[in-house]
N, C-alpha and C positions, 0 to 999 in steps of 0.2 A: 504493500500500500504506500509508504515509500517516495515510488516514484510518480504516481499519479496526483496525490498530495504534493509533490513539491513543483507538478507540472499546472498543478490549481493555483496554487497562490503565488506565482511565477509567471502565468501566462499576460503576457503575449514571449515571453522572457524563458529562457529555459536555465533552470539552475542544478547544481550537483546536488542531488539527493540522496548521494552515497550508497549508491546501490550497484555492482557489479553487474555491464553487460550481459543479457540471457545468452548463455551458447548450449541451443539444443542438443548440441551432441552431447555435452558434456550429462543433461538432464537425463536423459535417458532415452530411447528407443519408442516409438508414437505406433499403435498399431489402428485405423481407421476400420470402422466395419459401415457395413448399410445400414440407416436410420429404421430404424421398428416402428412403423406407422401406426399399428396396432395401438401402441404402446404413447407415442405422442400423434394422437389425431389432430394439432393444430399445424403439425409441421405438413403433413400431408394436403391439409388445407388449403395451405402457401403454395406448395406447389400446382395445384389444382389454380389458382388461381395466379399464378405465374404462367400457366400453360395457356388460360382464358385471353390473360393481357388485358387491354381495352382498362377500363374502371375496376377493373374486379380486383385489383392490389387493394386500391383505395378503400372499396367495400368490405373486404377482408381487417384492413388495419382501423380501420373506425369502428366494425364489428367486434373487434378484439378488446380496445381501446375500453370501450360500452361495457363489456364482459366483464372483464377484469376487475376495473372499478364495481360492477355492480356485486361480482364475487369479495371482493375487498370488504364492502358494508356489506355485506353476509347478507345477500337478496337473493341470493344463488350457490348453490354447491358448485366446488371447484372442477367435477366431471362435468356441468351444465356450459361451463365455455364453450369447447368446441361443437355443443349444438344447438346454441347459439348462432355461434357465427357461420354454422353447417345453413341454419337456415333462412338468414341475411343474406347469403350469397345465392341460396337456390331460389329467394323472393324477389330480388333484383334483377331488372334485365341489365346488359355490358353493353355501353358504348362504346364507342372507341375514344379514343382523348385528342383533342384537338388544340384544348389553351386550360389553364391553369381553372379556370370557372367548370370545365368538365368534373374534373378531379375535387373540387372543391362542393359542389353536387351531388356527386356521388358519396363524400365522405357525408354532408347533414343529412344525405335520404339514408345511407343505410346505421348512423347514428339514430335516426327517428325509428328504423326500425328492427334491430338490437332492444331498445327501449319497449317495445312491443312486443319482441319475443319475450325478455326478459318479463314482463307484464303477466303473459303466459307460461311461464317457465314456474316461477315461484322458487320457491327449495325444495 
């Protein structure tokens, strides 16, 4: 923590934090497997909606955005995110994006309706 802390009260400025360069080799050997989608349905989500393109990132991360907080004030159990935003994304049609006003559309329409799932979701 360290280095990030002395990158905060330093910034725009970078100062010695005394903290030893990372050298991964030295760390240890990284072995990468395939995400468990089973296991994180929000991650499979993203991609689903990375695959769509158009508005559906936007409706996705305002969906989530909506979720999390409402899980946070305990409005929601924390499995009820991802269906949630499961079905924010299958309520909304995908534009395609053209100027910043698209994207910004798409985040209040599918904020209004996260809030509406959540409405019917309950705990």
């Amino acid at each position: 923590m360290r280095t990030p802390i002395a990158y905060g009260l330093a910034y725009p400025e970078r100062i010695d934090a005394g903290v030893a360069p990372l050298d991964l080799f030295k760390v240890a050997t990284m072995n990468f497997t395939a995400p468990d989608f089973e296991r994180f349905p929000c991650l499979a989500l993203a991609y689903q909606a990375l695959r769509t393109s158009g508005t559906a990132p936007a409706v996705l991360n305002a969906a989530n955005e909506v979720a999390v907080a409402a899980f946070l004030d305990k409005q929601i159990s924390f499995l009820s995110i991802p269906r949630v935003i499961e079905a924010v994304l299958d309520a909304l049609p995908v534009s395609t994006v053209g100027c910043l006003d698209d994207v910004l559309g798409a985040d209040a329409e599918a904020r209004r309706a996260a809030q509406q799932q959540i409405q019917k979701t309950g705990r």
